[in-house]
Each structure stands twice: as C-alpha cells, then as structure tokens.
C-alpha positions in Angstrom: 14.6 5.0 6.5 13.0 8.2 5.3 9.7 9.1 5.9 7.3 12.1 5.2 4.3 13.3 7.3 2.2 15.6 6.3 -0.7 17.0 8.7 -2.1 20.6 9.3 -2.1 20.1 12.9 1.6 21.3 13.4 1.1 19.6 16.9 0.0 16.3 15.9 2.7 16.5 13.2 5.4 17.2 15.9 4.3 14.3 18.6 4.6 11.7 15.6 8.0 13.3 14.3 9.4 12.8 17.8 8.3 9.4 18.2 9.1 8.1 14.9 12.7 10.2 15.1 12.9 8.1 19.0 13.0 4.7 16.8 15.7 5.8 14.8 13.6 7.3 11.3 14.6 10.0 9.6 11.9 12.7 9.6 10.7 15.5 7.3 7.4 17.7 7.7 4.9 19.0 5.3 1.8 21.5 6.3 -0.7 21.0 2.9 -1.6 18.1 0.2 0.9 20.6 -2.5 3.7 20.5 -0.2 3.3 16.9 -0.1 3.5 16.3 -3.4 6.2 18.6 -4.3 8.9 16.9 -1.7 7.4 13.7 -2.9 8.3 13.9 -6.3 11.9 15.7 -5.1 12.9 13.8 -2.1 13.5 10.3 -1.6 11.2 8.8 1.4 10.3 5.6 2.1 6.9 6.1 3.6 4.4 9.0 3.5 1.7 9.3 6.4 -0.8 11.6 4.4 -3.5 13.2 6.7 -7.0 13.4 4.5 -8.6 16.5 5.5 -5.9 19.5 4.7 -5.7 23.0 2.7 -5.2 23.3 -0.8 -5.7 19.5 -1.9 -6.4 17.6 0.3 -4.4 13.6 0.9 -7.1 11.9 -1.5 -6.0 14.1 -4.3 -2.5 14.2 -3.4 -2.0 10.8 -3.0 -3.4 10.6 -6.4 -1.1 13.2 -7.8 2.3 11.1 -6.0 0.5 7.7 -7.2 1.5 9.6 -10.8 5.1 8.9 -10.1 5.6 7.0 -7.3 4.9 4.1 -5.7 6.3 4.9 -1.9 3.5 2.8 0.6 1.4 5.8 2.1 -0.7 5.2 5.3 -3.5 7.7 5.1 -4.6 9.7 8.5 -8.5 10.7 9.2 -10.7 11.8 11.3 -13.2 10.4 9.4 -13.8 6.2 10.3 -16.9 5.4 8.0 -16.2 2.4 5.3 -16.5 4.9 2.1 -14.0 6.9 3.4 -11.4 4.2 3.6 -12.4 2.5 0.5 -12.0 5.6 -1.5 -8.7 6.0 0.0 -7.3 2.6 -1.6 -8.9 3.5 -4.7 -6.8 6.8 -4.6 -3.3 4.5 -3.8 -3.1 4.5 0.2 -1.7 1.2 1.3 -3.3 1.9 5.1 -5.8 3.9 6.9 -5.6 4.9 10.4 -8.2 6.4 11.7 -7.4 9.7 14.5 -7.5 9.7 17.6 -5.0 6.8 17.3 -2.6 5.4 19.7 1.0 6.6 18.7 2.1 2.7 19.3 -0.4 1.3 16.6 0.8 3.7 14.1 4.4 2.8 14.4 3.6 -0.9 14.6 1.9 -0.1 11.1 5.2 1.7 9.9 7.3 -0.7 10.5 4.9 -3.6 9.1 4.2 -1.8 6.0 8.0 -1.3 5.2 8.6 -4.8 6.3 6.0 -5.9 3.9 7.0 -2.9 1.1 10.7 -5.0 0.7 12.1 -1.6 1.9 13.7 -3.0 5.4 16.8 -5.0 5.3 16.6 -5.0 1.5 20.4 -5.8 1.3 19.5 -9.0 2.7 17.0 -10.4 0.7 18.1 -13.3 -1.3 17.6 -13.3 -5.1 14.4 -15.1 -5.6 14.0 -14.6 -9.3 11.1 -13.8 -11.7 7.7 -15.1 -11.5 5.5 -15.9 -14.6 2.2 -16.4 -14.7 0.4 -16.2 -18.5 1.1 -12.6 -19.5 2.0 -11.5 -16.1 5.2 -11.4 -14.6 6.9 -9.9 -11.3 10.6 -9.4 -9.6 10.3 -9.7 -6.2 14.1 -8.5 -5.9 13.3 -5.3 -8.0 9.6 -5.0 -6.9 8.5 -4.4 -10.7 5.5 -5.7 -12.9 4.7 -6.6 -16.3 1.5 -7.4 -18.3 2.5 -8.4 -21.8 6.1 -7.1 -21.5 4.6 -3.7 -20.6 5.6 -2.1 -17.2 2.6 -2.0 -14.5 3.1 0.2 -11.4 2.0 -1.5 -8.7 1.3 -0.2 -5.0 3.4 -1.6 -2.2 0.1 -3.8 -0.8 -0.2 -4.6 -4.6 2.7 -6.2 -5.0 2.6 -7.9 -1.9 -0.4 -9.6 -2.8 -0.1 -10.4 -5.9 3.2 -11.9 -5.1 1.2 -14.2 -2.5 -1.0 -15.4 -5.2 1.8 -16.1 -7.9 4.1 -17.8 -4.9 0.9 -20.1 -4.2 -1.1 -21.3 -7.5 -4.4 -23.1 -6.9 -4.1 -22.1 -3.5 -7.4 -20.1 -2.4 -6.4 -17.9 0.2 -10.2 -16.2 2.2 -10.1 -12.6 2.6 -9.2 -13.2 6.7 -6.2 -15.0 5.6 -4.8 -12.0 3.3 -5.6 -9.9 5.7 -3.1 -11.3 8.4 -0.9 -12.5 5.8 0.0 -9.3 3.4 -1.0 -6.4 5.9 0.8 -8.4 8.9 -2.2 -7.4 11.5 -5.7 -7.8 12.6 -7.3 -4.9 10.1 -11.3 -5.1 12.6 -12.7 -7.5 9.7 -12.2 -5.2 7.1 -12.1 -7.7 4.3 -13.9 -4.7 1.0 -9.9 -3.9 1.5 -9.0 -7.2 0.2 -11.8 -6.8 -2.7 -10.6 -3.5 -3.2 -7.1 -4.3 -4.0 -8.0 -7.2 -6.1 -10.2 -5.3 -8.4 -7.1 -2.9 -9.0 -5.2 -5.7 -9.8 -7.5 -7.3 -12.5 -7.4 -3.7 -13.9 -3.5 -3.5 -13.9 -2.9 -7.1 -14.9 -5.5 -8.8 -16.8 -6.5 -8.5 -20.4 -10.1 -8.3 -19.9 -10.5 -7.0 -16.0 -14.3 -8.1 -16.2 -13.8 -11.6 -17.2 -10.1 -12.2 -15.5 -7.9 -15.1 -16.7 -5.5 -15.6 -13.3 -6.3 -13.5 -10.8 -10.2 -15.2 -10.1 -12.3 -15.8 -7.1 -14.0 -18.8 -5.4 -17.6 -17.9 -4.1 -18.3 -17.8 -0.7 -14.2 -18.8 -0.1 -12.0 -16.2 -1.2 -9.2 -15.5 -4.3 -6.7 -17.4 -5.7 -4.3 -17.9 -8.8 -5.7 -19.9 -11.7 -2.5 -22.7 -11.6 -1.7 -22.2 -15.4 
C-alpha cells in the first residue's frame, strides 16, 4: 500500500512517515497543496493524508483539484475542529477529518479502516459479487465504478461504500448512528451532518432530479434508506 502525506510541518510529516513506514506502508512526502496534486495525478497511492492549512493552495483546493481525476480516499488534517470546517471538507471530496493535535494510533486506525472500507486491502481476495441495479443506477462492487443512465459517475471511496449499503439493503432504513459505525468502521463523536453530507452528494451524482430523489430518500426523524424498486 502506497500512501502520500502532505504537511508543511516537515516534522509532523516525518513522525507520521515513520510510523506509517513501522506498519509496513510505503511512504512518499509532499511540502504544499501543488506538490500534492502533481504526484497525485503522476503517482499511484492509495491514500492521501492532506493537511488543510498549507502554501500555495491549500488541502481544500487541492483536494478539489485531485477529486478532478481521482478518486484515492483522502483523510484531511487540521488544526481547525469547528463543524464548518469539516463539512466543507466533504464537500471538497475528503473521506475523513482528523483534527491536530491527534494521537498517531487514531490516525492509523483510520488508515487502515478507510482502505479496508475503500476495497483497496486484500482486494485479490474479494469474491465476485456482481452488479447491483437499482432504477437507473447501477454499481460493481468488484470494480468500484458507478453509473446513472449508463453514464459513468465518480464516486468517492465513503461514496461508494454507502451507497453500496443502501443498494445491498432495500427498504431497510439505516439512522445516521448506524452508518456511521457501519461505512466509516468507528465512533465519528456524533457527527451524523457527515452522513447528510454524503447523501446530498449522492442524490446529486445519482438521481435525475437531486431535489425530489427517486431511490436514495429519507424517513423523518429515522434516517435514509433505498426506495425497494
């Protein structure tokens, strides 16, 4: 596994590289939100932690930028802990937020969970599971890809894994606590605008009429669920 950090505290950058290099990761560096995106687009990783505050763009914009042509899961870094802030960065594509000072333990447990949960770990492994349909949405689990009418939709990693949820359970409504623990594989400190945020971006990616979805549709004062076609 291949991962990219990307931090202007060379420090900080260094104590992470060592610990994610001691659990057997392969390891490469970046300094500023353009560096980022450059080895993004030319290298082949299968995680980015993105650091928010840096020189020249900073991780909202470059996550935006590799969002362009790329769907590796990104775990965003801040020193910054108010709601906005993380809200904004799953609008911009992150798949987590961690917010500094953080204990090096946590972030790794969220490294591994988020490839776990990307399909990127073990993927040899993984049975064939076949297409799911739903209406004029489909997915491949096995080739992690999306359609809306035949069209290709790029998902993001927590994307995916929730909208494959849904389509696995129809007419099962599944409360924000419950998605939590099940797609991001951890307590997330009650959270649950994550949840909401993500399922907006998927009635945007996925429905014909986003503001009056078909499938992907909510039960007041319960949570969301798939409309069993």
């Amino acid at each position: 596994m291949k991962i990219l950090v990307v931090d202007d505290e060379k420090v900080l950058v260094k104590g992470i590289k060592f610990n994610l290099e001691s659990e057997g990761y392969q390891v490469e560096a970046a300094y500023d939100g353009e560096a980022a995106v450059e080895l993004a687009r030319t290298g082949s990783f299968d995680l980015i932690i993105l650091d928010l505050m840096m020189p020249k763009i900073d991780g909202l914009q470059a996550c935006m930028r590799i969002r362009e042509f790329s769907n590796v899961p990104v775990i965003m870094l801040t020193a910054r802990s108010e709601d906005t802030d993380k809200i904004i960065g799953f609008e911009c594509g992150a798949d987590d937020y961690i917010t500094k000072p953080f204990n090096i333990l946590e972030l790794k447990a969220r490294v591994r969970a988020l490839l776990r949960r990307s399909g990127m770990a073990a993927q040899s492994q993984r049975e064939k599971r076949g297409r799911l349909t739903m209406g004029h949405i489909a997915l491949d689990p096995d080739e992690r890809s999306a359609w809306k009418d035949g069209t290709p939709v790029d998902l993001t990693a927590k994307e995916f894994d929730l909208m494959e949820l849904l389509m696995r359970n129809p007419g099962r409504v599944f409360s924000r606590e419950n998605l939590l623990n099940v797609v991001w594989g951890y307590e997330y400190a009650g959270d649950y605008r994550t949840v909401d945020v993500h399922v907006r971006r998927l009635r945007e990616k996925l429905e014909l009429d986003p503001a009056h979805p078909m499938y992907i549709l909510t039960k007041w004062g319960v949570g969301y669920y798939l409309k069993n076609a």
